[in-house]
MDTraj code that builds the backbone (N, CA, C; nanometers):
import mdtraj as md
import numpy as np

residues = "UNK UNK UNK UNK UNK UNK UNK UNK UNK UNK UNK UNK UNK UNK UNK UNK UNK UNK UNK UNK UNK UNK UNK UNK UNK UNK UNK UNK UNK UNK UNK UNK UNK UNK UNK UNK UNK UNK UNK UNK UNK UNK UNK UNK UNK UNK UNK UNK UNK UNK UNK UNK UNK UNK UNK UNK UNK UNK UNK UNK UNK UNK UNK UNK UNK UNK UNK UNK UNK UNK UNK UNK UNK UNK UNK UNK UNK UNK UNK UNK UNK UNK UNK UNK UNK UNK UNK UNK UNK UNK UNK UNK UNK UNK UNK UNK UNK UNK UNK UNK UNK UNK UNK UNK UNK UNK UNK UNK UNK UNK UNK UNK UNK UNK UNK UNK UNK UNK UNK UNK UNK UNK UNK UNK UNK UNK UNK UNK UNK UNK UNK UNK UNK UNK UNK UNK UNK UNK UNK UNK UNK UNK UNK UNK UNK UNK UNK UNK UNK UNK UNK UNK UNK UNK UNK UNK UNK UNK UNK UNK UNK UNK UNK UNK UNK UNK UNK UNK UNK UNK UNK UNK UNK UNK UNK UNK UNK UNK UNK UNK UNK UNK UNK UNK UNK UNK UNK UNK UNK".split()
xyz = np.array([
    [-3.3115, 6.0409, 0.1786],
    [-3.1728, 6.0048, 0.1691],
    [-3.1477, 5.8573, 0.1971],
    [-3.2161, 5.8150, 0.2652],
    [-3.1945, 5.6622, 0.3183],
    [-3.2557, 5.5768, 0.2188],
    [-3.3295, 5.6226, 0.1448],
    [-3.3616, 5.5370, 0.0018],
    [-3.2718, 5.5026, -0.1109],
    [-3.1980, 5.5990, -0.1226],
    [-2.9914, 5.6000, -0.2197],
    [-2.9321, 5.5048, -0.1628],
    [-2.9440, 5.4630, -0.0373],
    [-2.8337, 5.3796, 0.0133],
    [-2.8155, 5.2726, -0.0420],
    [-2.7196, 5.1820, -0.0936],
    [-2.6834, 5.0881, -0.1492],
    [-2.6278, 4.9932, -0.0318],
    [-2.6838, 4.8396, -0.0777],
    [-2.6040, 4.7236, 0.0705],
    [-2.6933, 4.6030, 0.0301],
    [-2.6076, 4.5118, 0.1391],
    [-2.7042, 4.3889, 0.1499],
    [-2.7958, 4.3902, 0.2158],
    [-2.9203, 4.2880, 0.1839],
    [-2.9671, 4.2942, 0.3023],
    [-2.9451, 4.1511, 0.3861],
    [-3.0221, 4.1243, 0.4982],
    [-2.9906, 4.0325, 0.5639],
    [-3.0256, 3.8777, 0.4662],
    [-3.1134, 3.9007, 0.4584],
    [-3.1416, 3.7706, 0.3652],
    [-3.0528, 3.7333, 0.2575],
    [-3.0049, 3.8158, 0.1856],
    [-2.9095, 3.8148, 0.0640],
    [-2.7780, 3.7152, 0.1278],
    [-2.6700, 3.8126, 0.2742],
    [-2.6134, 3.7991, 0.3378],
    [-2.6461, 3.6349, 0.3903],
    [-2.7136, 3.5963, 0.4273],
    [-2.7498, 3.4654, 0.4816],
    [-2.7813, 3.3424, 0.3320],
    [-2.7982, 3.3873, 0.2468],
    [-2.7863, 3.3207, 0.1333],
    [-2.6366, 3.2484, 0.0592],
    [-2.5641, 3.3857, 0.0893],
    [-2.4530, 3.3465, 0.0777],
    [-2.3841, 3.3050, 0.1338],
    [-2.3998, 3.2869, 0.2731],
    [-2.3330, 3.1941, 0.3775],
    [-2.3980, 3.0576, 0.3381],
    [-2.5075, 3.0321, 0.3574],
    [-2.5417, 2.9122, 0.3863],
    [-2.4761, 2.8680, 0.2059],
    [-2.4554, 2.9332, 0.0827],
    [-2.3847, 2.8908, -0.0144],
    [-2.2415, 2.8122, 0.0252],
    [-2.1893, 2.8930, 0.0777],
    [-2.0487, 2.8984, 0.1470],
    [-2.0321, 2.7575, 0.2161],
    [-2.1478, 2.7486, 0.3145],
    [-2.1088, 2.6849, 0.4049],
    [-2.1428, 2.4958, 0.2991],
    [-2.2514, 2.5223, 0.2140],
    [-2.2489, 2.3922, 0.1535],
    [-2.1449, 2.3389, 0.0671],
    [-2.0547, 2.4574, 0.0361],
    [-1.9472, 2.4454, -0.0676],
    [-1.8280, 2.3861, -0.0011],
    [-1.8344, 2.4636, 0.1368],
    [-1.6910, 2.3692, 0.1827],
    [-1.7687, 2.2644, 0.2767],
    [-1.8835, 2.2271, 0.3353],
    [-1.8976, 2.0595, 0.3397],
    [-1.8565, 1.9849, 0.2507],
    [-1.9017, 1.9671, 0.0986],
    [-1.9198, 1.9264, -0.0087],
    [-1.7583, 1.8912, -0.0337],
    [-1.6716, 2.0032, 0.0020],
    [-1.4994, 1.9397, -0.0196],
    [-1.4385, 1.8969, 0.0696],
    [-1.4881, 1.8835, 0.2124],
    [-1.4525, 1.8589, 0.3237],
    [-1.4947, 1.7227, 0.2928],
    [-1.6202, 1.6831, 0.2550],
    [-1.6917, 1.4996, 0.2044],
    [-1.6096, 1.4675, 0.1120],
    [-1.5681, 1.5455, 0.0074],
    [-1.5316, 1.5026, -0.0988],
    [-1.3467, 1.4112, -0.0922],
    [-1.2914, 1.4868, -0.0120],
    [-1.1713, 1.4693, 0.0685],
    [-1.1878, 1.3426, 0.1559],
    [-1.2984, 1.3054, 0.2381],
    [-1.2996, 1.2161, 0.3576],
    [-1.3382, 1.0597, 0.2073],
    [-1.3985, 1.1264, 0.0913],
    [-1.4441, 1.0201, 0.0094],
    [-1.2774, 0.9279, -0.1005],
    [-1.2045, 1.0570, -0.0978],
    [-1.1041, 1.0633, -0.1133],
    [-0.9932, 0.9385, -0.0833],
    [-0.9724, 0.9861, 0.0553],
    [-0.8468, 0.9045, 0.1629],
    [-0.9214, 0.7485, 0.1778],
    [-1.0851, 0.7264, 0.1838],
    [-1.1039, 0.6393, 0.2040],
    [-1.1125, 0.5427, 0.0425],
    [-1.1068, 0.5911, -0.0380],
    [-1.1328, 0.5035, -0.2072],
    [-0.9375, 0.4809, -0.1679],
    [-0.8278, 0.5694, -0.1350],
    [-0.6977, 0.4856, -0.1278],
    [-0.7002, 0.3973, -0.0140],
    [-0.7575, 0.4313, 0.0821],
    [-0.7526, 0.2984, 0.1530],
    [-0.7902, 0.1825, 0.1267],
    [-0.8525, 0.1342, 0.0515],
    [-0.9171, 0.0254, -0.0452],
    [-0.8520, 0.0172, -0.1232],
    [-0.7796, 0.1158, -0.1921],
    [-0.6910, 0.0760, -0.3114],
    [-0.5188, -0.0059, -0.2284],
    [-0.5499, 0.0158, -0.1045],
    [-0.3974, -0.0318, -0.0678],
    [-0.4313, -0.1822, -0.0519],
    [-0.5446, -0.2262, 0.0322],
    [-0.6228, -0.3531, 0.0646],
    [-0.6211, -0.4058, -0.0952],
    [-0.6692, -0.4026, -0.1660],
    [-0.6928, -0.4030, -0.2896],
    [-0.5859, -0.4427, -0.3373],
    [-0.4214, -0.3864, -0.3695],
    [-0.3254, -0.4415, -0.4064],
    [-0.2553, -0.5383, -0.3111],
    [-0.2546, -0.5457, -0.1876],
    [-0.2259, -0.6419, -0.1666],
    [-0.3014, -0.7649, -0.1856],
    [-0.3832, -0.7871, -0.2043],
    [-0.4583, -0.8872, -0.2870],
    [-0.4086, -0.9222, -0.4146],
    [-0.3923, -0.8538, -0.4489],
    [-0.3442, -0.8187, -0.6237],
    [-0.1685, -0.9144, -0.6366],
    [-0.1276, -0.8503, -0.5035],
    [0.0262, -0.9221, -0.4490],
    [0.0503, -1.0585, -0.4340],
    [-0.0448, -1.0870, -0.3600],
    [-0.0517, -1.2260, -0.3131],
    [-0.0947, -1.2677, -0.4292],
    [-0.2213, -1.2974, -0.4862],
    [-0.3035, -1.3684, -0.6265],
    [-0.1398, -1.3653, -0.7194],
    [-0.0752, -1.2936, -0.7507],
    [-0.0048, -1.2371, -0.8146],
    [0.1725, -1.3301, -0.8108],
    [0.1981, -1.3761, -0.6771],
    [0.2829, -1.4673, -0.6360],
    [0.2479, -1.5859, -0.6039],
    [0.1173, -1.6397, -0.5778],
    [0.0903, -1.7271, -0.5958],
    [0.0639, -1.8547, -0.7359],
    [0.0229, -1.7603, -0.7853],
    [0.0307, -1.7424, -0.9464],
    [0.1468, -1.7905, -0.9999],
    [0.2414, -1.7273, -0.9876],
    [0.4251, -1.7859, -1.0146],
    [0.4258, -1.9145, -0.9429],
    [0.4171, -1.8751, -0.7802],
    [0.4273, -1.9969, -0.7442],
    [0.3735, -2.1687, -0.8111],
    [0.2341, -2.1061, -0.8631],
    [0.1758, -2.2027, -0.9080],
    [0.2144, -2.2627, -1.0276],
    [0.2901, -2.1670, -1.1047],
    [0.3351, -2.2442, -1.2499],
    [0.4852, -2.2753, -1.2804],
    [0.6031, -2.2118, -1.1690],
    [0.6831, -2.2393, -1.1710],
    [0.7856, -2.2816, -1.0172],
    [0.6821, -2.3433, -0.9276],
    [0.7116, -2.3876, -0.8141],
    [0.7977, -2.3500, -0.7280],
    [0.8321, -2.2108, -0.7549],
    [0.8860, -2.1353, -0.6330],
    [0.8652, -1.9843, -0.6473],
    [0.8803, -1.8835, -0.5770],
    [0.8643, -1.7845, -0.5405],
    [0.9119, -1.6974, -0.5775],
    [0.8453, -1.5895, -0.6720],
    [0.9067, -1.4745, -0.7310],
    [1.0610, -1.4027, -0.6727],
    [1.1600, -1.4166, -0.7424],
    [1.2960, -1.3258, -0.7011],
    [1.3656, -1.4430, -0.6432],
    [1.3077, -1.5748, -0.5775],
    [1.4016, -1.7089, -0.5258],
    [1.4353, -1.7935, -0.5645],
    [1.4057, -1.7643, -0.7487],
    [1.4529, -1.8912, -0.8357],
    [1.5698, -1.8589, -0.8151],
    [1.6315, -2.0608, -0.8465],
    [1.7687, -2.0267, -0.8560],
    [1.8180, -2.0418, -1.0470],
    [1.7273, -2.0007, -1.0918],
    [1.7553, -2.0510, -1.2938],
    [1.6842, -1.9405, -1.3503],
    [1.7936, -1.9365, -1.4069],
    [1.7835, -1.8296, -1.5183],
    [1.7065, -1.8047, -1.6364],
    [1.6372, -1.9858, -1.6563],
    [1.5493, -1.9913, -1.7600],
    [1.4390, -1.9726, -1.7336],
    [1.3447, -1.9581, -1.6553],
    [1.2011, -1.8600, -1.5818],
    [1.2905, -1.7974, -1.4760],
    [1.1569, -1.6775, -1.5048],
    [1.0345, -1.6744, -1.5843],
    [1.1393, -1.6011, -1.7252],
    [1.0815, -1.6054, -1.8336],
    [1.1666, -1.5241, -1.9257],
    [1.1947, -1.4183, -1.9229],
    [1.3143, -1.4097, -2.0202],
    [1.4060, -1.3009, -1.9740],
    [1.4170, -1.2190, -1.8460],
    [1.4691, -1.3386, -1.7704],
    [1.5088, -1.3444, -1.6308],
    [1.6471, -1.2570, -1.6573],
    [1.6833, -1.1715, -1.5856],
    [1.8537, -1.1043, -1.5882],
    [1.9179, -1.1499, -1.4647],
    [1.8386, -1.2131, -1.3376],
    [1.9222, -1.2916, -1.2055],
    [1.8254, -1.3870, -1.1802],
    [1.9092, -1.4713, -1.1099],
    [1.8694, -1.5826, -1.0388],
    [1.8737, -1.6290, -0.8875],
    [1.7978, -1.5059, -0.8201],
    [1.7840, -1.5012, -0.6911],
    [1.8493, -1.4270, -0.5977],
    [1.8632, -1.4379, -0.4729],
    [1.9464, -1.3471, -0.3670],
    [2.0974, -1.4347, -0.3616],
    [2.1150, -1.3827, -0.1959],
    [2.1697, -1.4915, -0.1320],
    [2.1509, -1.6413, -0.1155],
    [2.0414, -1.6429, -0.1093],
    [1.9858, -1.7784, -0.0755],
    [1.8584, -1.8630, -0.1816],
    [1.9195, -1.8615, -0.2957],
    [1.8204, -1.8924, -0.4038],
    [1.7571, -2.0303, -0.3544],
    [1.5994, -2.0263, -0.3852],
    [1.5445, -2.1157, -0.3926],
    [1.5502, -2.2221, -0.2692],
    [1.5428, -2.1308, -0.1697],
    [1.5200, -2.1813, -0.0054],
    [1.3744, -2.2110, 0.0650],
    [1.2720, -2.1221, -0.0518],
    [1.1084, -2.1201, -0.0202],
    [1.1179, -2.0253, 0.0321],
    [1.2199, -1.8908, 0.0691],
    [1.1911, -1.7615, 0.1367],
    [1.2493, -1.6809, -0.0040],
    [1.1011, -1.5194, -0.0183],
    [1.1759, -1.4428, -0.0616],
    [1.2361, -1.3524, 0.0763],
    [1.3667, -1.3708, 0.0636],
    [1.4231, -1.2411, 0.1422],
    [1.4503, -1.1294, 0.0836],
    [1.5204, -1.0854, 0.1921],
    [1.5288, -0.9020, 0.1758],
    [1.5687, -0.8996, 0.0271],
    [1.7206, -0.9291, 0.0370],
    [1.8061, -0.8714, -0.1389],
    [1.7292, -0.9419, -0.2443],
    [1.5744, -1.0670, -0.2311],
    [1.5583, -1.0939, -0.3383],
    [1.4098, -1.0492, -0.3558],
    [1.3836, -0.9526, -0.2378],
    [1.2323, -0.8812, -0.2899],
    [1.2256, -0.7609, -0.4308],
    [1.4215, -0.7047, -0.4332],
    [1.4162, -0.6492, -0.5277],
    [1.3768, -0.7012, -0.6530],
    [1.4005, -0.7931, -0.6835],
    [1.3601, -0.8671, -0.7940],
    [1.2464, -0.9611, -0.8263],
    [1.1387, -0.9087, -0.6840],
    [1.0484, -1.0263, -0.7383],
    [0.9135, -0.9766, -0.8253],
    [0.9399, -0.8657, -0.8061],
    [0.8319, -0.7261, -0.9324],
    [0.9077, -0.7874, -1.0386],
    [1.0177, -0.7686, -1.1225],
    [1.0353, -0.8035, -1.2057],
    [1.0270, -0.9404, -1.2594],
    [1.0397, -1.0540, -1.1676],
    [1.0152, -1.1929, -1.2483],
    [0.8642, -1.2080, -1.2099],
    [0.8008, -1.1151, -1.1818],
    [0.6226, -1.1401, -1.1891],
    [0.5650, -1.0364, -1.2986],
    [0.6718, -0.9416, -1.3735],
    [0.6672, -0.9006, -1.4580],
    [0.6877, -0.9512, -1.5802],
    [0.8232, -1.0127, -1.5989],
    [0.9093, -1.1284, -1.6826],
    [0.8220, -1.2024, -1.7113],
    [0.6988, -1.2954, -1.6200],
    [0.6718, -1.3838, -1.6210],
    [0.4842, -1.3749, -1.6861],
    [0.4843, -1.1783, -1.6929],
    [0.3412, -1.1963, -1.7695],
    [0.2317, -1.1998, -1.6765],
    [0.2464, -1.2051, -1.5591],
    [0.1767, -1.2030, -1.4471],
    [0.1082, -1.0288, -1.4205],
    [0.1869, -0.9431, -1.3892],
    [0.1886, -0.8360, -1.3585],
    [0.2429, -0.7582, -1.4855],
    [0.1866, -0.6445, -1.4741],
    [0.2543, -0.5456, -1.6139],
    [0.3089, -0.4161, -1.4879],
    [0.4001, -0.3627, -1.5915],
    [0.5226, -0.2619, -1.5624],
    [0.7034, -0.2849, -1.5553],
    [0.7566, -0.1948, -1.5158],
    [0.8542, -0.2144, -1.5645],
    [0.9294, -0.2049, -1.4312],
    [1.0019, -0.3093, -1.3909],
    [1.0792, -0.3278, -1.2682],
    [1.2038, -0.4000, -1.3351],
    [1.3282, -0.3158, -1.2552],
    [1.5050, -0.3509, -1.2789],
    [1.5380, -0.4356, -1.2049],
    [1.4498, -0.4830, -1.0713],
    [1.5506, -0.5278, -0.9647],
    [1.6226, -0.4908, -0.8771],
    [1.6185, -0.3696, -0.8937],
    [1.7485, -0.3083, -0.8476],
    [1.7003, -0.1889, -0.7090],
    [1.6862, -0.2299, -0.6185],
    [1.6512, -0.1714, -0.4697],
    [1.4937, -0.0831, -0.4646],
    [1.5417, 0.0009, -0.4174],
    [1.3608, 0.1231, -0.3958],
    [1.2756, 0.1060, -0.5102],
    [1.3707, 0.1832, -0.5845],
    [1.3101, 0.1873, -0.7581],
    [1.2583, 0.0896, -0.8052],
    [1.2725, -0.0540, -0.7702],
    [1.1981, -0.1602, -0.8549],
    [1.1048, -0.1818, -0.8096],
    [1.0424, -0.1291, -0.6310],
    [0.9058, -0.1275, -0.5768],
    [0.7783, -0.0563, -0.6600],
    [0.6455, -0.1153, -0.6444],
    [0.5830, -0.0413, -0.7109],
    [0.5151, 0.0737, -0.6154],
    [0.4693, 0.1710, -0.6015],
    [0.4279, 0.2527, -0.5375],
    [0.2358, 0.2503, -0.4803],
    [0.2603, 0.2645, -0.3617],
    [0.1176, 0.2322, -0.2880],
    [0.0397, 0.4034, -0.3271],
    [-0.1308, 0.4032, -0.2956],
    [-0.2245, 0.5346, -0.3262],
    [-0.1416, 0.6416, -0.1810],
    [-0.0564, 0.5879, -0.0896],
    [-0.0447, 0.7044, -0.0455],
    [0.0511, 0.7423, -0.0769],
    [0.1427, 0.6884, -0.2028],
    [0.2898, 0.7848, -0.2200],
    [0.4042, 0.7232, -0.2491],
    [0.4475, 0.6205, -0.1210],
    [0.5435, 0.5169, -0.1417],
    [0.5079, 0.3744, -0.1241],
    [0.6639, 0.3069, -0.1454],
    [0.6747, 0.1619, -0.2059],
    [0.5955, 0.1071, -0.0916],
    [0.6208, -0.0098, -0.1862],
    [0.5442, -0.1815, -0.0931],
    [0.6158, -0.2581, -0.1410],
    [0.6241, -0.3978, -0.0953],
    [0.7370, -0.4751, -0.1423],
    [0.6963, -0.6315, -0.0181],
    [0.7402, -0.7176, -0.0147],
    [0.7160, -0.8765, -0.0133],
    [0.8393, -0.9056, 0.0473],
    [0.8600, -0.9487, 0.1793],
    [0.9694, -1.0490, 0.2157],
    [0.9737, -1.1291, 0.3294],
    [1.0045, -1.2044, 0.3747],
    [1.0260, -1.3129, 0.4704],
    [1.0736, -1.2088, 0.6019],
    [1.0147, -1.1705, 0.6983],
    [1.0716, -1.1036, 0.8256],
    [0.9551, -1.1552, 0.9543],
    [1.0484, -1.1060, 1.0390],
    [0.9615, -1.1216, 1.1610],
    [0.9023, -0.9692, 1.2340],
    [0.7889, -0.9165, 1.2171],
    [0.7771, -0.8304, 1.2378],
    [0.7862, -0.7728, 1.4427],
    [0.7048, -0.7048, 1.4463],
    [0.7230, -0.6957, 1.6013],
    [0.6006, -0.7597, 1.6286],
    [0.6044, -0.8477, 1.7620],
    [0.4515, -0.9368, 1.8072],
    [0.4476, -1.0500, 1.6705],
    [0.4861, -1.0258, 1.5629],
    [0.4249, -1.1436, 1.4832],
    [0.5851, -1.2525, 1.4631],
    [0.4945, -1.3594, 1.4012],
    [0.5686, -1.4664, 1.3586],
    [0.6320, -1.4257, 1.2637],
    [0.7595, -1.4916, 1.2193],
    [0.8255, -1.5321, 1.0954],
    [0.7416, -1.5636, 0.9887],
    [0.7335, -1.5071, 0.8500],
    [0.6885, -1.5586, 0.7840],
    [0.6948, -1.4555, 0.6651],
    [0.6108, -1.4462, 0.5251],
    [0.6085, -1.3626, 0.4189],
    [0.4682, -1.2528, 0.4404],
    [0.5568, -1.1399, 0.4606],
    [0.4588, -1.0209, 0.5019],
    [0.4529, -0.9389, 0.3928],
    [0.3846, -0.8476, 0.3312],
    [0.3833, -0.7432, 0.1966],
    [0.3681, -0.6285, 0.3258],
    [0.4782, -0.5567, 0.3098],
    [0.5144, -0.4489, 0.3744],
    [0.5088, -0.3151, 0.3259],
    [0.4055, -0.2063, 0.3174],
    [0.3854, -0.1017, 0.3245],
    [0.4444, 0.0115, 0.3313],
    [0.4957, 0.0879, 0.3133],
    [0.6034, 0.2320, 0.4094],
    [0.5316, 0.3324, 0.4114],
    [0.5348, 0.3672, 0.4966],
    [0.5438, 0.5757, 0.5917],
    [0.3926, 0.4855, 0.5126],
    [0.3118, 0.4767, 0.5608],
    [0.1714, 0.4498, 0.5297],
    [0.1130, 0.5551, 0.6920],
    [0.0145, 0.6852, 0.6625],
    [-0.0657, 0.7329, 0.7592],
    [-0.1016, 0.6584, 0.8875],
    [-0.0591, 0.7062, 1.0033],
    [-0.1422, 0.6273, 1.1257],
    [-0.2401, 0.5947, 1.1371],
    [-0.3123, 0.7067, 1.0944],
    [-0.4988, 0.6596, 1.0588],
    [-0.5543, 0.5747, 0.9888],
    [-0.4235, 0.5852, 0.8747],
    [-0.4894, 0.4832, 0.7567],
    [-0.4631, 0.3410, 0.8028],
    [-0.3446, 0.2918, 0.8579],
    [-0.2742, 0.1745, 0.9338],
    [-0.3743, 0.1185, 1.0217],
    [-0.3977, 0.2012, 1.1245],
    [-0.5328, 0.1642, 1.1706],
    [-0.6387, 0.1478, 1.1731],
    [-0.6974, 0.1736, 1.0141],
    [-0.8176, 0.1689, 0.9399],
    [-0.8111, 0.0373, 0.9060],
    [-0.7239, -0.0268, 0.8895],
    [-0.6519, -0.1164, 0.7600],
    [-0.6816, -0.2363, 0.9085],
    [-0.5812, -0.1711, 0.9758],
    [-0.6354, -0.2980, 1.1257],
    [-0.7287, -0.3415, 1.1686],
    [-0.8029, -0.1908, 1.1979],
    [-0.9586, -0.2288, 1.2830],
    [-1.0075, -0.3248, 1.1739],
    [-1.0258, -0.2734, 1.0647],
    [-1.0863, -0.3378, 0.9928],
    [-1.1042, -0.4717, 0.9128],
    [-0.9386, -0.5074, 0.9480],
    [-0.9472, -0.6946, 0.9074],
    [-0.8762, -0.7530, 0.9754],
    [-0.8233, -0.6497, 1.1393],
    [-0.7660, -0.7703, 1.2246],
    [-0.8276, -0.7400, 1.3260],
    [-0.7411, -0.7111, 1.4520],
    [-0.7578, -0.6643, 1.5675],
    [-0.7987, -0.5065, 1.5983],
    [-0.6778, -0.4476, 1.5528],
    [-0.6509, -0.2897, 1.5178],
    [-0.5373, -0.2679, 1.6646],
    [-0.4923, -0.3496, 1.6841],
    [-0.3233, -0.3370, 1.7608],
    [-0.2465, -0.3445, 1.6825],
    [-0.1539, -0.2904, 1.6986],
    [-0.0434, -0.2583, 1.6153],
    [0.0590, -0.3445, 1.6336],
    [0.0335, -0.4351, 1.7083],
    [0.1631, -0.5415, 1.7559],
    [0.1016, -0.6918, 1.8215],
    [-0.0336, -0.7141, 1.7800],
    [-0.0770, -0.8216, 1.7576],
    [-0.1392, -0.8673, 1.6342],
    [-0.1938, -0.9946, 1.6943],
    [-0.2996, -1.0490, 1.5256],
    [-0.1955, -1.0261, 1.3996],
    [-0.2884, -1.0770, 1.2787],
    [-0.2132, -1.0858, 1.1351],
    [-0.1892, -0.9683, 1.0572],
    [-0.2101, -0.7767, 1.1337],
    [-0.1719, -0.7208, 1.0274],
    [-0.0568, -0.6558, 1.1952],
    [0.0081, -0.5685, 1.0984],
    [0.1463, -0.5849, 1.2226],
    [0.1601, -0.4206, 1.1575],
    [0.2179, -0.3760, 1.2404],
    [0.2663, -0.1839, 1.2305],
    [0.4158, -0.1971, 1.3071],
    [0.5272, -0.0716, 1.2688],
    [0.6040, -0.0722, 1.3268],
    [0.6502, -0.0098, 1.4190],
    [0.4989, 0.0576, 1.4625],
    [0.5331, 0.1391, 1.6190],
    [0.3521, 0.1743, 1.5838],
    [0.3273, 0.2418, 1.6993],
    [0.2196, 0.2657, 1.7542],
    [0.1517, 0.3670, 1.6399],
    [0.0125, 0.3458, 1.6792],
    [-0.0797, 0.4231, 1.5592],
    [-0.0993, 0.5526, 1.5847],
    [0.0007, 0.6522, 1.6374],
    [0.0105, 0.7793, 1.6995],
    [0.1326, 0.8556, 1.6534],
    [0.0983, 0.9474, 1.6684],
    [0.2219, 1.0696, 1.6127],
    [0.1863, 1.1167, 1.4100],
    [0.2664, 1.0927, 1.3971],
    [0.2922, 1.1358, 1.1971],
    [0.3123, 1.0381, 1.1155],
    [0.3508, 0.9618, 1.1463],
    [0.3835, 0.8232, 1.0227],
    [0.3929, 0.7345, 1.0720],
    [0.3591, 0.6259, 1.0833],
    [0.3920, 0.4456, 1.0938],
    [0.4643, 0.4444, 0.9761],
    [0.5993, 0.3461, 1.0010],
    [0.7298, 0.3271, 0.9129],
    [0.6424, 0.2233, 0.8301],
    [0.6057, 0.1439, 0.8861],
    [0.5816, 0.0107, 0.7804],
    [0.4725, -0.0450, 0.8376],
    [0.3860, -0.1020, 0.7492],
    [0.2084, -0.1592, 0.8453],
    [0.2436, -0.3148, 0.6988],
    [0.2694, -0.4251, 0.8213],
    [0.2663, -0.6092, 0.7841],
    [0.1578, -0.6315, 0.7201],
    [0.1314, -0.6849, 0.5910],
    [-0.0056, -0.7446, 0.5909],
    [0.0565, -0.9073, 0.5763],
    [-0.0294, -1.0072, 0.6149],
    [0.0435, -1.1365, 0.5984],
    [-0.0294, -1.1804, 0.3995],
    [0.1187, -1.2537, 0.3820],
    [0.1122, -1.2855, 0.2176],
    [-0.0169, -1.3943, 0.2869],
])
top = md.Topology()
chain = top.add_chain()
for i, resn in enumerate(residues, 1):
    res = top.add_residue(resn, chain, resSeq=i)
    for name in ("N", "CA", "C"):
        top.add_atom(name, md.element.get_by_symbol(name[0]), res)
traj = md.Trajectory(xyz[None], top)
């Protein structure tokens, strides 16, 4: 009777675990290979940012969104913020500086100017965007600012090309690298 019996045996059973168990390493790596190719892709565009405004800067001697003329870059639709052509992009004229680095052939896509929507979007989700602020611990100056960017990732981004404080050195966070989200992580233009 014990010869009818139908089952695994142990070896079979242990085959398929150790299957198991290589299948979810393999997506557990595949995931850690993941988060880290966008973390490079965020480093990566801000590079892309800067080269990218400098660029303008270089051929039409002031700063994407702070011209005060309408004739660059072409088909310009405004001519700056509040404070055109001061050597700061500020706040109301970061909306527009995707588009006159667009206008201008520099950058491709399609930016209005016109608030959130004209940001281009970072690998974790949301905008990034360029303006003259003083962050916390840092100086005054032109920072490419990040949003709701991961704590982990913020501090990946730190350790790795500043300090990794969140309120010293040249990359800047807007609260501590703990909890669920950092609002905004400074990189300096």
């Amino acid at each position: 009777m014990l010869r009818n019996q139908k089952g695994f045996t142990l070896v079979e059973i242990a085959i398929v675990l150790v299957i198991i168990g290589l299948l979810m390493g393999g997506v557990l790596k595949g995931q850690t290979i993941i988060k880290n190719a966008k973390v490079k892709r965020v480093v990566k565009s801000a590079d892309e940012v800067r080269a990218a405004i400098y660029t303008f800067y270089d051929k039409y001697g002031v700063y994407p969104g702070d011209e005060a003329n309408t004739t660059f870059p072409p088909n310009d639709s405004n001519n700056g913020g509040a404070n055109p052509g001061n050597g700061q992009i500020n706040a109301d004229e970061s909306d527009m500086m995707f588009e006159d680095l667009a206008n201008a052939g520099i950058i491709s896509g399609n930016f209005d100017g016109n608030g959130v929507d004209s940001y281009p979007k970072h690998a974790f989700g949301d905008s990034y965007l360029v303006y003259f602020v003083t962050p916390a611990g840092g100086k005054t100056d032109h920072y490419i600012r990040y949003d709701n960017l991961p704590p982990d990732v913020c501090q990946e981004i730190d350790l790795k090309y500043d300090d990794g404080v969140w309120n010293t050195g040249s990359i800047l966070a807007s609260s501590t690298y703990t909890g669920t989200a950092v609002t905004y992580l400074y990189l300096p233009l």
